[in-house]
C-alpha positions as CSV (number, residue, x, y, z in Angstrom):
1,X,116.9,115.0,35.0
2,X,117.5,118.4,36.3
3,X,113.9,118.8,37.3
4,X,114.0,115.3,39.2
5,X,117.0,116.8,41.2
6,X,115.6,119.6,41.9
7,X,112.5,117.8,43.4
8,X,114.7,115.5,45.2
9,X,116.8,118.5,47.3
10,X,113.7,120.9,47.2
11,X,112.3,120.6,51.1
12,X,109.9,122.6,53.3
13,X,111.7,123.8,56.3
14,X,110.1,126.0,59.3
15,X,113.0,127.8,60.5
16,X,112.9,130.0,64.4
17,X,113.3,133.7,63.3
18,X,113.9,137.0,65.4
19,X,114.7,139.3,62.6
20,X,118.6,139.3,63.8
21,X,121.8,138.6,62.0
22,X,121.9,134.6,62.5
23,X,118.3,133.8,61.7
24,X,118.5,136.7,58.3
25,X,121.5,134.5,57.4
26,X,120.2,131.3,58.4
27,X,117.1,131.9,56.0
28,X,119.4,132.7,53.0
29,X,121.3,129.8,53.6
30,X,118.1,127.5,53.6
31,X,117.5,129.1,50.0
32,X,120.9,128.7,48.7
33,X,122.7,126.1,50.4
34,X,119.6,123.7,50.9
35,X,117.2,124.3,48.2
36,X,114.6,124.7,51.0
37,X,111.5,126.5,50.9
38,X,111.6,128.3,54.1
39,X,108.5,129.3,56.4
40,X,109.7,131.8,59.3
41,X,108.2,131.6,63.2
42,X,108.3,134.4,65.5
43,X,107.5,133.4,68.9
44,X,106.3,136.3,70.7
45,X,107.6,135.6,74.5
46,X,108.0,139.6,75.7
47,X,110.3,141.1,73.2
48,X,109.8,144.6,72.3
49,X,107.1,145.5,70.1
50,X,109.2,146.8,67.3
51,X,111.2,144.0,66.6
52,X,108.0,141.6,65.2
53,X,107.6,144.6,62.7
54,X,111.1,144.6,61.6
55,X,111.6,140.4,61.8
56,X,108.0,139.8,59.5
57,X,109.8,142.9,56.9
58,X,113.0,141.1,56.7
59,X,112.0,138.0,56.4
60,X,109.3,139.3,53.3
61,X,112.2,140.8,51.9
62,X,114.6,137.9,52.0
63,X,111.8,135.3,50.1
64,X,110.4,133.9,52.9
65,X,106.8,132.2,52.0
66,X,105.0,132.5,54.7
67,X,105.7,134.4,57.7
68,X,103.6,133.3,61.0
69,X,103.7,135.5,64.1
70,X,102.5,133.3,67.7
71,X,101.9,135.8,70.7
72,X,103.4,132.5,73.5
73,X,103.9,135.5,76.2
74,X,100.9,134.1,78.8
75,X,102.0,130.5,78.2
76,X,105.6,131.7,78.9
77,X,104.5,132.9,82.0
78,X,102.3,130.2,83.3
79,X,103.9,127.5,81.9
80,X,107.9,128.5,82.4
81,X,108.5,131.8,84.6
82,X,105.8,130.6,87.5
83,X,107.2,126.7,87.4
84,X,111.1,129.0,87.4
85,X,109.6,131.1,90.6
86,X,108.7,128.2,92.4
87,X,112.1,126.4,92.0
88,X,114.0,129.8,92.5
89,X,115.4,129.3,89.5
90,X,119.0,130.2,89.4
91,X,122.1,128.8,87.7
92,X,125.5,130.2,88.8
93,X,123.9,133.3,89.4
94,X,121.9,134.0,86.6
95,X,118.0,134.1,87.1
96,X,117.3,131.5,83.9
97,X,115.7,133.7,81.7
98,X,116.6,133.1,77.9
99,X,117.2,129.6,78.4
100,X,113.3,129.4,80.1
101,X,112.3,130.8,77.1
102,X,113.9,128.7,74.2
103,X,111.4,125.8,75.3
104,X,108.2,127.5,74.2
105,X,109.8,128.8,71.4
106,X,111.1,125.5,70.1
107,X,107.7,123.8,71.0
108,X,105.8,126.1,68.2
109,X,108.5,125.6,65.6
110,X,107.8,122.0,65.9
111,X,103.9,121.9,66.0
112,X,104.0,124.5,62.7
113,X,106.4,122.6,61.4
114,X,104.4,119.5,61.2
115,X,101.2,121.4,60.6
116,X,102.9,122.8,57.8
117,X,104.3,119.5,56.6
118,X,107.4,120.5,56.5
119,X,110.8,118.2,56.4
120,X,112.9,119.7,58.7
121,X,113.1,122.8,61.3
122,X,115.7,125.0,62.0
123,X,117.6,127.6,64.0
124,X,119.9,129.7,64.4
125,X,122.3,128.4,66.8
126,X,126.1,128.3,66.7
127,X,128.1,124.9,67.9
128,X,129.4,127.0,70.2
129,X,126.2,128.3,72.6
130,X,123.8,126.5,74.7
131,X,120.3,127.2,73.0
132,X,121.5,123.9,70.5
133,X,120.7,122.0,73.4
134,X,118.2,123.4,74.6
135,X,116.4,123.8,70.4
136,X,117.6,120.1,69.9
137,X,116.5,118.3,72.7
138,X,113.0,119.9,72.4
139,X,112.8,119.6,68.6
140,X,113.6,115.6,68.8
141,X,111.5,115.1,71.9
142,X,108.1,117.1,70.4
143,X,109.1,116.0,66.0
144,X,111.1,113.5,66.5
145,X,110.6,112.4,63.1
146,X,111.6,115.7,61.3
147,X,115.6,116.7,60.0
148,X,117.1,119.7,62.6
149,X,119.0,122.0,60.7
150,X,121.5,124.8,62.3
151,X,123.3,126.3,59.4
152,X,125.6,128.6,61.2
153,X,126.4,125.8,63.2
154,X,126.7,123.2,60.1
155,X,128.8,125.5,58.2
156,X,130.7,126.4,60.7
157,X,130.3,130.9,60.1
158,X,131.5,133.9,62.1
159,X,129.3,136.3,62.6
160,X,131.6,138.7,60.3
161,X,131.1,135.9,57.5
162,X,127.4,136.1,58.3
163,X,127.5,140.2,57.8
164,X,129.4,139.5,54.8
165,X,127.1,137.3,53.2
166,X,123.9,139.2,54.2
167,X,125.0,142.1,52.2
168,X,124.9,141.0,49.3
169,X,121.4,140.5,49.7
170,X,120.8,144.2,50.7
171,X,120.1,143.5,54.3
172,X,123.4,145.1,55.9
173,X,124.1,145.3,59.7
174,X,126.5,148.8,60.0
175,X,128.8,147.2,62.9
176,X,129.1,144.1,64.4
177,X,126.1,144.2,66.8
178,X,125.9,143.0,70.1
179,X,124.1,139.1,70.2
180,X,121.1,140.4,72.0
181,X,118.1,137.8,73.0
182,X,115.1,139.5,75.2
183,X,111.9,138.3,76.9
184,X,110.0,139.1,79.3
185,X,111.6,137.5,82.5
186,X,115.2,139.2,81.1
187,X,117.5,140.1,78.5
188,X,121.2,138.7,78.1
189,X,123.9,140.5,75.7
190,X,127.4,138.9,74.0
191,X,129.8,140.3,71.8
192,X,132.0,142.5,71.3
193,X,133.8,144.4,74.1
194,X,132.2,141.9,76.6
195,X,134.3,139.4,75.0
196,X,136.9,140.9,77.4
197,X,136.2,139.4,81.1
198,X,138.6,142.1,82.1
199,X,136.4,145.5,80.7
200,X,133.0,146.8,82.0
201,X,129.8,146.5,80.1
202,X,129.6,150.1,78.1
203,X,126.3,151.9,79.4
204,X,125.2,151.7,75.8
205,X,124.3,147.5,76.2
206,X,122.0,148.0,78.4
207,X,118.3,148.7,78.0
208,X,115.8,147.2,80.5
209,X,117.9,149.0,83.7
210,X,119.2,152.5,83.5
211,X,122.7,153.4,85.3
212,X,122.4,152.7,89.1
213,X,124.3,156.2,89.1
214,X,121.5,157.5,87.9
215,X,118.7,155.7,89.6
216,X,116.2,158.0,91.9
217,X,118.1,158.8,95.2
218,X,114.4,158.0,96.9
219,X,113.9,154.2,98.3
220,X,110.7,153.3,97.1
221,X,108.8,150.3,99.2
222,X,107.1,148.0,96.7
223,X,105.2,144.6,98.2
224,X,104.5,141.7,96.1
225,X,101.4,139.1,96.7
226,X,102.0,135.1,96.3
227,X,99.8,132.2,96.1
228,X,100.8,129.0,95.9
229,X,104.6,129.9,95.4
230,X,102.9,132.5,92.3
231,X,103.5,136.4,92.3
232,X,99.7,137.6,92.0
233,X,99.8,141.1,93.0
234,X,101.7,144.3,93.7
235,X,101.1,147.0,96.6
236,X,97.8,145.3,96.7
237,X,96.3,145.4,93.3
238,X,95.9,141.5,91.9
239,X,97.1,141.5,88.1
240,X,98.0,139.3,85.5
241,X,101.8,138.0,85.5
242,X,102.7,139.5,82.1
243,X,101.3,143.0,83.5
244,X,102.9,142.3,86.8
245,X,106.0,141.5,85.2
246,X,106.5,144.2,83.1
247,X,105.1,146.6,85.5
248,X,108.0,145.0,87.5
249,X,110.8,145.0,85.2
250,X,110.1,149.4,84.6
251,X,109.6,149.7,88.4
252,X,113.2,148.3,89.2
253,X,114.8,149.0,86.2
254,X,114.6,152.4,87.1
255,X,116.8,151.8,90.0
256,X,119.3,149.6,88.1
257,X,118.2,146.5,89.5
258,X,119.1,143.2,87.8
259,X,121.9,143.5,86.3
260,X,124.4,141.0,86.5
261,X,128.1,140.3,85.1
262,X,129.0,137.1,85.9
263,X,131.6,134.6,84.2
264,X,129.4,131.3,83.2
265,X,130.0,127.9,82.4
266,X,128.6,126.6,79.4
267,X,127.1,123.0,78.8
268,X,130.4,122.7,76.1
269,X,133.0,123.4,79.3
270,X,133.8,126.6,77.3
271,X,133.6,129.7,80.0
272,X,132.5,132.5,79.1
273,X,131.9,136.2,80.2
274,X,128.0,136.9,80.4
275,X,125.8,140.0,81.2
276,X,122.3,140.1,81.9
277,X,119.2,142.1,82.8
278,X,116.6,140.9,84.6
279,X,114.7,143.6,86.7
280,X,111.5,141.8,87.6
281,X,113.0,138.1,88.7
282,X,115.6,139.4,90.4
283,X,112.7,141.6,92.5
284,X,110.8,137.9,92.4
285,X,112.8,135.3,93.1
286,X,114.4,137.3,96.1
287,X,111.2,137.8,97.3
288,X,109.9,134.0,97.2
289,X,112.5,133.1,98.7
290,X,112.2,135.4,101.9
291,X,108.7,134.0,101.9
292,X,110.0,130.8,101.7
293,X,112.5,131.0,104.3
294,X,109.1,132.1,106.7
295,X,106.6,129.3,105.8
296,X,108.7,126.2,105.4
297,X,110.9,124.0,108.2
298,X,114.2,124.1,107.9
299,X,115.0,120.7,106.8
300,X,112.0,121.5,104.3
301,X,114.9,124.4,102.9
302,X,118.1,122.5,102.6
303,X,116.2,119.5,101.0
304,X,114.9,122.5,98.6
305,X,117.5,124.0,98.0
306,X,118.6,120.9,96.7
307,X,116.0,119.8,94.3
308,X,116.2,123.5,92.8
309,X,119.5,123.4,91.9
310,X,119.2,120.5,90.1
311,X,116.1,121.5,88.4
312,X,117.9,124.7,87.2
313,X,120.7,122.8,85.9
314,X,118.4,120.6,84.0
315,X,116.7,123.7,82.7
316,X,120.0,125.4,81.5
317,X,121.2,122.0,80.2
318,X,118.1,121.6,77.4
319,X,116.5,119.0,79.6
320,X,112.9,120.6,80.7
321,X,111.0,117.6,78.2
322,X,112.7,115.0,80.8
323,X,110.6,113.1,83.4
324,X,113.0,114.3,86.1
325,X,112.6,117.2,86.1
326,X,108.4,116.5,86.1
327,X,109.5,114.4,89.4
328,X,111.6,117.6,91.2
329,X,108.4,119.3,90.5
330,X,106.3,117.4,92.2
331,X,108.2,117.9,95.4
332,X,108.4,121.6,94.7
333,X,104.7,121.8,94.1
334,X,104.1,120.1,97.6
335,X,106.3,122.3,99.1
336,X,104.6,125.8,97.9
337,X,101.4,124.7,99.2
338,X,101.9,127.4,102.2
339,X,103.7,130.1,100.2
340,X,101.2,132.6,100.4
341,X,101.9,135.9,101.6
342,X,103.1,139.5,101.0
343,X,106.7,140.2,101.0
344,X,107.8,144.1,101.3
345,X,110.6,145.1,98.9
346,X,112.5,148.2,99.1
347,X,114.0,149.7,95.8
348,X,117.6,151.4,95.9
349,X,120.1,151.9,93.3
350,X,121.2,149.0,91.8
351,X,119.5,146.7,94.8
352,X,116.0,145.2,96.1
353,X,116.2,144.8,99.6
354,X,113.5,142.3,101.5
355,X,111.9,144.6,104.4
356,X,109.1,142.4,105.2
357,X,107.0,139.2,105.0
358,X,104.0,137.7,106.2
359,X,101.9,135.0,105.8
360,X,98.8,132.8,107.3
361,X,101.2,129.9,106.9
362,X,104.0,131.5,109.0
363,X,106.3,129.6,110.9
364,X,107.7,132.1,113.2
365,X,106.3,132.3,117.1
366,X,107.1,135.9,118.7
367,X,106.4,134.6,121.7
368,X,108.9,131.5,121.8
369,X,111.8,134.2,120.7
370,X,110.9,137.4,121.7
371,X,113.8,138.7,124.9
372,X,111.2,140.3,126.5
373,X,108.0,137.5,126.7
374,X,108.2,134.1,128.4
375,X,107.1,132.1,126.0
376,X,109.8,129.6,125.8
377,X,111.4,127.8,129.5
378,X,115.2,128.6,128.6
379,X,116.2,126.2,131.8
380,X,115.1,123.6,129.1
381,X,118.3,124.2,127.3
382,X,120.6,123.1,129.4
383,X,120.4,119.5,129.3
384,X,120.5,119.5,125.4
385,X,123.7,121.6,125.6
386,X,125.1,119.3,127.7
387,X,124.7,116.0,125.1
388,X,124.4,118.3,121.7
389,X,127.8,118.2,119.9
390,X,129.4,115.5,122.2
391,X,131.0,113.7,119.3
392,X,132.8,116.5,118.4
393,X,134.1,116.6,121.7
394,X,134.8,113.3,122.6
395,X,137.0,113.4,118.8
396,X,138.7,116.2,120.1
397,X,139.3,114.8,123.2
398,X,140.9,111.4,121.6
């Protein structure tokens, strides 16, 4: 009898780990609480190096079975950041970074999972966050068939309870540490002081950007290449876009660029104090869109402007496996046909200033607006003066 139960709650589960206090407690859990053997996935999408070393040791040490390690970093950049350039994407301020990046992550969990043969996956989300959306929707859409599991969520822990419960396990965390989550297109941190809309960020939160304070008192001129709506190059030398990222994120970070403190509302309605970093598309998406505003019409922009909003919000949301947002692409693909160019940025402390742009596609005629070249009849004017704006006047008049 006790062997047939044991069979009948014994599962296979594939469960999203970074090493950090959730997912540690979140495997444990699995163990105890679920009588799940319990196969950890690190999805490598620009984190530092170190913490794959310290997430394969913990999760050795805390019984995993297997431990699988997928470098996703050039597919997070082709398949995510470049789609997120094109749309400019943004939402309420914050260049969507970690959210971008749950979708690749949750893609692999669910193609080992059912490579594996697994039951069910899971992560370590609270029911408080957004990345349950964002895990959930993905999970259902690409294993619909397999059981989601969120234990901190299910069982409803506080992060102290979590601390609590790891230690008796040996794996001990010696304060209760920021909620950090890092990639390459940016870095967000929670917790703690930041709690407090009403206090600044300590210097110690941040890592990718160095004190603005402290920045180089030098403006340094950096220029950045698109095709097709896609950073290619920097101050002339073509390059990958993880290298160009990175290279980007240690160039501005220097100067304390990308950080940002903002207060966010959450899919749930809760809102909530959030601080980011994100040197490189903060450099990037200001730059596109200065390009942008020089190759396409103006009614091109405000119908834009539009469509990426929407796309962002359907990002943030959980919602990139949707056909919408495969049909806001397809305008924004058509429109970045003729963003190609070079953009000049210049670096100061704790800003990136646009300087320059050019491109073959360029809208602009010197000639037509220049005050010193007759390229443009201004007695044409008149007459459209006289009839432009003539409701307004006749209401005003009535």
């Amino acid at each position: 009898m006790r062997e047939r139960l044991k069979k009948f709650i014994y599962m296979k589960v594939v469960l999203g780990f970074s090493g950090g206090l959730d997912t540690c407690a979140c495997l444990k859990l699995l163990q105890e609480k679920y009588g799940a053997e319990v196969i950890t996935v690190t999805v490598d999408v620009g984190q530092r190096p170190d913490q794959f070393r310290i997430a394969e040791e913990r999760a050795r040490r805390l019984g995993a079975s297997k431990h699988i390690y997928v470098d996703a970093k050039e597919e997070f950049v082709k398949e995510y950041i470049f789609r997120s350039v094109k749309a400019n994407g943004c939402y309420e301020g914050y260049p969507l970074s970690i959210s971008l990046a749950r979708y690749p992550t949750a893609s692999w969990l669910a193609k080992i999972a059912l490579e594996e043969g697994a039951e069910a996956v899971a992560h370590g989300c609270t029911g408080k966050g957004n990345d349950q959306f964002r895990f959930d929707l993905t999970l259902s859409a690409k294993a619909p068939n397999l059981r989601i599991i969120a234990p901190i969520r299910e069982l409803s822990l506080t992060r102290e309870e979590e601390m609590e419960y790891l230690a008796k396990y040996g794996i001990t965390f010696s304060s209760t540490p920021y909620s950090v989550d890092e990639n390459l297109w940016g870095r967000s941190i929670e917790g703690r002081e930041l709690e407090d809309p009403s206090q600044s960020p300590p210097e110690e939160a941040f890592q990718l950007t160095q004190s603005p304070l402290k920045a180089p008192r030098e403006p340094l001129i950096v220029s950045v290449g698109f095709e097709g709506g896609i950073p290619v190059s920097m101050n002339g030398e073509y390059m990958d876009g993880v290298k160009l990222i990175r290279e980007l994120n240690q160039l501005a970070g220097r100067y304390g660029i990308g950080r940002i403190d903002i207060m966010e509302d959450r899919v749930l309605g809760l809102k909530v104090r959030e601080v980011y970093e994100a040197p490189a598309a903060t450099v990037l998406l200001e730059a596109h869109k200065a390009l942008e505003a020089l190759v396409l019409t103006r009614e091109e922009l405000m119908v834009k402007e539009r469509i990426d909003r929407k796309w962002s919000e359907m990002v943030y949301v959980g919602r990139w496996f949707d056909p919408l947002r495969e049909d806001l692409e397809a305008f924004i693909d058509a429109t970045q046909k003729r963003v190609t160019g070079e953009v000049k940025m210049e670096f100061l402390p704790g800003r990136a200033m646009v300087v320059g742009r050019s491109s073959p596609h360029s809208l602009y005629e010197r000639e037509m607006v220049s005050f010193h070249l007759r390229g443009f009849d201004q007695r044409m004017s008149a007459s459209l003066t006289k009839f432009y704006g003539l409701d307004g006047r006749l209401g005003m008049r009535r």
